[in-house]
DSSP file (Angstrom, degrees, kcal/mol; ACC not computed):
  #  RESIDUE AA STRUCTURE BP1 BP2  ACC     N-H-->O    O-->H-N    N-H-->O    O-->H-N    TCO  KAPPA ALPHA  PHI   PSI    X-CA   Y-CA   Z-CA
    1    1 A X              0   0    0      0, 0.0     2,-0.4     0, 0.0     0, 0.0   0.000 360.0 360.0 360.0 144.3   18.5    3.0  -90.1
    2    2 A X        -     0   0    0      2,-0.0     2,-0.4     0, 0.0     0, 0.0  -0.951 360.0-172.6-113.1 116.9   15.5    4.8  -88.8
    3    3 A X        -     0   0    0     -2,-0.4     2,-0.4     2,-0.0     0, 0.0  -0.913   9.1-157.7-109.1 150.2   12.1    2.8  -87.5
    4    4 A X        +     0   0    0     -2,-0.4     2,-0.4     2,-0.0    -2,-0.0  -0.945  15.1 173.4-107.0 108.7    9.0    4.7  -86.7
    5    5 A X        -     0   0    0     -2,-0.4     2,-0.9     2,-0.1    -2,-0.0  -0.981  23.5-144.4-121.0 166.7    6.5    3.2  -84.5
    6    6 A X        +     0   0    0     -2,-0.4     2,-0.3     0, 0.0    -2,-0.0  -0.964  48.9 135.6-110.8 113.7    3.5    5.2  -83.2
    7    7 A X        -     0   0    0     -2,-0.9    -2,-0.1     4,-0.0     4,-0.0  -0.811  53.9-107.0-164.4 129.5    3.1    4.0  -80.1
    8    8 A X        -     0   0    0     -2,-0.3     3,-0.1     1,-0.1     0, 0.0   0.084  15.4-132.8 -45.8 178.7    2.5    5.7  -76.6
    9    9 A X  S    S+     0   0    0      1,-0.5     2,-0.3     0, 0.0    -1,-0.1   0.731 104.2  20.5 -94.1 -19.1    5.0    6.1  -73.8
   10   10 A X  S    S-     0   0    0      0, 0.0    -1,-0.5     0, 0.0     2,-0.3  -0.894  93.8-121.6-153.3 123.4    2.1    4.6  -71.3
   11   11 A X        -     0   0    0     -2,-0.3     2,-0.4    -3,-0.1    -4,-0.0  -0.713  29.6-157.2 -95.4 174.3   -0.7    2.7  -72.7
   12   12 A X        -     0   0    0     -2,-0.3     2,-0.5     2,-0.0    -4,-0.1  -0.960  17.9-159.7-148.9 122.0   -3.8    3.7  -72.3
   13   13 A X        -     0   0    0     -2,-0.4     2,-0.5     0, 0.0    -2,-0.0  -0.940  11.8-150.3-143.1 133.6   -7.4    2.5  -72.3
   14   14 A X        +     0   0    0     -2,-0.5     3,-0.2     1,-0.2    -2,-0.0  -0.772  14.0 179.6 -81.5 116.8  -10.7    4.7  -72.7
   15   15 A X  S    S-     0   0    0     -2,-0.5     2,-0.4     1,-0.2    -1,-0.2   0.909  74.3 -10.9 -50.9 -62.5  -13.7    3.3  -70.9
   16   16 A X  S    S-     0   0    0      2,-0.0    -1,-0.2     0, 0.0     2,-0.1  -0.983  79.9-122.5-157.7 111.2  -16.3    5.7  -71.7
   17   17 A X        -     0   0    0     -2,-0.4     2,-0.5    -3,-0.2     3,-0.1  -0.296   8.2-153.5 -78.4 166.3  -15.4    9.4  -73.5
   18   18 A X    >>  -     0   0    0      1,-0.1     4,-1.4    -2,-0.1     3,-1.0  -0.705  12.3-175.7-131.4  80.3  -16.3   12.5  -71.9
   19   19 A X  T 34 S+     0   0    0     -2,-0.5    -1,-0.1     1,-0.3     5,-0.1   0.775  85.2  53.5 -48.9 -41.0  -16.7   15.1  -75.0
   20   20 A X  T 34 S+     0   0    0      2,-0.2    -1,-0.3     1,-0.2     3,-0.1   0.699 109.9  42.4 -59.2 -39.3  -17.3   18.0  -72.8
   21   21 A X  T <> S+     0   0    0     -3,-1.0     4,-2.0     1,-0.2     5,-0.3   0.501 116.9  51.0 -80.2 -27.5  -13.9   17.6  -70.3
   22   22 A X  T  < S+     0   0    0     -4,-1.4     4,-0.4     2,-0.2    -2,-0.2   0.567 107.5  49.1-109.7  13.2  -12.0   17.0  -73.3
   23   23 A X  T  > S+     0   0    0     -5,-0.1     4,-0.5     2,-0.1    -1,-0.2   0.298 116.4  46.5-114.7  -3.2  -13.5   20.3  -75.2
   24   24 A X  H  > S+     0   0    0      2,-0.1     4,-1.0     3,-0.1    -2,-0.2   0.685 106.4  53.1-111.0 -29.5  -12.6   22.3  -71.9
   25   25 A X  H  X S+     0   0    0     -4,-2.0     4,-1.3     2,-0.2     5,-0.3   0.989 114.1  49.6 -39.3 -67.2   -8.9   20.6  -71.7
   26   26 A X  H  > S+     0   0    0     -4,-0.4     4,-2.4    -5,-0.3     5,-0.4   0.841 107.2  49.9 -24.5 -63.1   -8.7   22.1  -75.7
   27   27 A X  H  X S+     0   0    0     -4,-0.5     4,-2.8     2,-0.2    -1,-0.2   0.995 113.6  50.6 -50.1 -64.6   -9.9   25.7  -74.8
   28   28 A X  H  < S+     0   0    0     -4,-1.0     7,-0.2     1,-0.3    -2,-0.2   0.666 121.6  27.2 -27.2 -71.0   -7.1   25.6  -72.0
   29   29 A X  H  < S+     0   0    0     -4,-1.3     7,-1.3     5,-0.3    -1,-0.3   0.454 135.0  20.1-104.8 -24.4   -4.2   24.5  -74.1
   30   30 A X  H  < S+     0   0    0     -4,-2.4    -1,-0.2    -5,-0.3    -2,-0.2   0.368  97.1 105.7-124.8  17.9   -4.6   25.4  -77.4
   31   31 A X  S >< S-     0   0    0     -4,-2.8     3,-3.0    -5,-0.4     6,-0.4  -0.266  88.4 -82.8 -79.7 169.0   -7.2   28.4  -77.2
   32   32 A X  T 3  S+     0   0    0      1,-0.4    -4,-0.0    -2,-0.1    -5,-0.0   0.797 129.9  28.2 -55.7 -43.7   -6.8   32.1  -77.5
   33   33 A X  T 3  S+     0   0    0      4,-0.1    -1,-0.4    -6,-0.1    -5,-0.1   0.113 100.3 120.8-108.7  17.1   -5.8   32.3  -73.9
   34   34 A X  S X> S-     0   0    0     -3,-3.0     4,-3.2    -7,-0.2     3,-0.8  -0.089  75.8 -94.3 -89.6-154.3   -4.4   29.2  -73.4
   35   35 A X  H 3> S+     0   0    0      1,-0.2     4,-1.9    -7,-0.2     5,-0.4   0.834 119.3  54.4 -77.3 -20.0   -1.2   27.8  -72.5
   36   36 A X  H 3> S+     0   0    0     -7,-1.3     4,-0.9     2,-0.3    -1,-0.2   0.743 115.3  45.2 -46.0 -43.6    0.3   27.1  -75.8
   37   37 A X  H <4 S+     0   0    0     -3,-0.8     4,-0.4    -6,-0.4     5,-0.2   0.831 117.4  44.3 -74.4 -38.5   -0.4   31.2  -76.6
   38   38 A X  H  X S+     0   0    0     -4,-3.2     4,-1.4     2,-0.2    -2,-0.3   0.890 107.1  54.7 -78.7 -22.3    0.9   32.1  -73.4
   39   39 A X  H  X S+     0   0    0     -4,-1.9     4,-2.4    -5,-0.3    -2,-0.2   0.931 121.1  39.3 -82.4 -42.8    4.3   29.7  -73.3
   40   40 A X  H  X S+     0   0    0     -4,-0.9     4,-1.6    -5,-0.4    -1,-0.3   0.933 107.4  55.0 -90.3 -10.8    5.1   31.5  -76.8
   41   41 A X  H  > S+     0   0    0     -4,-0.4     4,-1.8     2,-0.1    -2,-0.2   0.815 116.3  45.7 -67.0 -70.3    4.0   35.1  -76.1
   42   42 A X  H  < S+     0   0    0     -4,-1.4    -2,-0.2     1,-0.2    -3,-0.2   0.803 113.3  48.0 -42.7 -42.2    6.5   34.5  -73.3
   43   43 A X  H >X S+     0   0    0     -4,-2.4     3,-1.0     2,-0.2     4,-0.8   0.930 115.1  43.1 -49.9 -51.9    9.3   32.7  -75.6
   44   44 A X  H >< S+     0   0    0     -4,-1.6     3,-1.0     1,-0.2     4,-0.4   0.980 106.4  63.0 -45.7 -57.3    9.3   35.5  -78.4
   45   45 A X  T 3< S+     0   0    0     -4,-1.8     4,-0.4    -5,-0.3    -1,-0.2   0.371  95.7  61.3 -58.0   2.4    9.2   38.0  -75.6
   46   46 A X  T X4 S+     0   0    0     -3,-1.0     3,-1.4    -2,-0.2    -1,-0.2   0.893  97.2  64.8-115.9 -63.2   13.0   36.6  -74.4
   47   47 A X  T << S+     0   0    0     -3,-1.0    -2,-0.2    -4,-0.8    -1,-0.2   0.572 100.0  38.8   1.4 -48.0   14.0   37.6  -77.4
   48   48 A X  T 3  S+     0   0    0     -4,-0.4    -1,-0.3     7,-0.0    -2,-0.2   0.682  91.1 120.3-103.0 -18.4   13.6   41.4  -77.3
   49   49 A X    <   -     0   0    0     -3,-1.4    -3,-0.0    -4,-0.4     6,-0.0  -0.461  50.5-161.9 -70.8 128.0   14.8   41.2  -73.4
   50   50 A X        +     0   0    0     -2,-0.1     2,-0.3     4,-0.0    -1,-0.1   0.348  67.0  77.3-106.9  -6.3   18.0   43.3  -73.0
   51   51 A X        -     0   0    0      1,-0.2     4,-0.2     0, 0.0    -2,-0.1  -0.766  67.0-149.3-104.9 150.6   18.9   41.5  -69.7
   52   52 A X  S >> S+     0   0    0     -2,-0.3     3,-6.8     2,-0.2     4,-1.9   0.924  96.2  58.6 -81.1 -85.3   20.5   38.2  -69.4
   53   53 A X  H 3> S+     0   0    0      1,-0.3     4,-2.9     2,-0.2    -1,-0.1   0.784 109.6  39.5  -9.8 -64.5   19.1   37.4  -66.4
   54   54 A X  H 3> S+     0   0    0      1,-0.2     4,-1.0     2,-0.2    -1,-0.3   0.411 104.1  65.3 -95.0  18.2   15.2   37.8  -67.4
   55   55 A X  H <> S+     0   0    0     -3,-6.8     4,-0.9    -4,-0.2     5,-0.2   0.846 106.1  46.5 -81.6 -26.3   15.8   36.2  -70.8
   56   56 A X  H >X S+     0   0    0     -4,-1.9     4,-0.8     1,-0.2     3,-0.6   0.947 111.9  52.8 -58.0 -59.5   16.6   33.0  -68.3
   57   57 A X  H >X S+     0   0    0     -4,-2.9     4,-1.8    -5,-0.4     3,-0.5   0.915 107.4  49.0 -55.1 -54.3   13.2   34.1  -66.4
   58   58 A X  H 3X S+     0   0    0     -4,-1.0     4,-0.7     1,-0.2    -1,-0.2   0.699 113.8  50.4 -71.8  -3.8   11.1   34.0  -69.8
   59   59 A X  H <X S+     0   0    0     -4,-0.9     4,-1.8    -3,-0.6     5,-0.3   0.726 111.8  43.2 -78.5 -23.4   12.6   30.4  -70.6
   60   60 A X  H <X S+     0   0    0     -4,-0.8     4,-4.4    -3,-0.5     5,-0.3   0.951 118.4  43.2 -95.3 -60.3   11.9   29.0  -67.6
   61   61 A X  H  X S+     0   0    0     -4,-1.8     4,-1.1     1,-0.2    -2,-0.1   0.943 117.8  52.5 -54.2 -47.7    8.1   30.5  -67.4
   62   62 A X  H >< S+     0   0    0     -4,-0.7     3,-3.4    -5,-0.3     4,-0.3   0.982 112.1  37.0 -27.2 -82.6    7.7   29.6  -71.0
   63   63 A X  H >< S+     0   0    0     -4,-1.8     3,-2.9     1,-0.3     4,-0.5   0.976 112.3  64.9 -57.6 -42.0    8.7   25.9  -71.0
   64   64 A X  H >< S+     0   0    0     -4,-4.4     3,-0.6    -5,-0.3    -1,-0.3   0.834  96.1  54.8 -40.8 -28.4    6.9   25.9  -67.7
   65   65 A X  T << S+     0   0    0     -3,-3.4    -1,-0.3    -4,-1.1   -26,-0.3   0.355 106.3  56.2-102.6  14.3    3.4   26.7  -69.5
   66   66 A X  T <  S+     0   0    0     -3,-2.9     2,-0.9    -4,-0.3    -1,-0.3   0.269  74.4 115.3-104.8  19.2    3.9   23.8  -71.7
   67   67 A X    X   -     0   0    0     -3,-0.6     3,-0.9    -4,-0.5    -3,-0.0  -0.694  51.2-159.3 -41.1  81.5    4.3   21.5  -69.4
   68   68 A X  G >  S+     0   0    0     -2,-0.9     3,-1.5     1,-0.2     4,-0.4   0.629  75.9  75.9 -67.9  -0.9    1.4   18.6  -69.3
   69   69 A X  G 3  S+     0   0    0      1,-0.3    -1,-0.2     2,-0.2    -2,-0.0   0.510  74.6  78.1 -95.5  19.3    1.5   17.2  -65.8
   70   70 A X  G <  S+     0   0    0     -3,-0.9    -1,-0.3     1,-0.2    -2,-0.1   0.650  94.7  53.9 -97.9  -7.4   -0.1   20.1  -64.4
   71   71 A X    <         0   0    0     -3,-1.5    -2,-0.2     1,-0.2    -1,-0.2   0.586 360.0 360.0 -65.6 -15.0   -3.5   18.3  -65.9
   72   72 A X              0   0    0     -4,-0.4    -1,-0.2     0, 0.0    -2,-0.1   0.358 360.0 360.0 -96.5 360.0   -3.0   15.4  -64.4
């Protein structure tokens, strides 16, 4: 059997929102140059890599640019 709950890992409690921090977090991570664009230009690119070695090196830098505790 499968349950779903929606539930954080860590709860979490807002005081006071900050629209401005949290529309410059956005740009970062899911903007034209942010990390989301770069972690998959760098995954595709692993792909076309004819060396073993640096497909290992465009996984690593890849998953590395999704990474979230580098906001923290």
């Amino acid at each position: 059997m499968f349950v779903y709950e929606k539930k954080l890992q860590y709860p979490i409690k807002i005081k006071n929102s900050n629209p401005k921090l949290a529309a410059v977090i956005i740009s970062q991570y899911g903007g034209p140059d942010g990390e989301l664009g770069a972690s998959l230009r760098y995954l595709s690119q692993r792909y076309s890599m004819p060396y073993a070695e640096l497909k290992g090196l465009l996984t690593d830098i890849g998953t590395e640019e999704l990474d979230p505790r580098k906001y923290i």
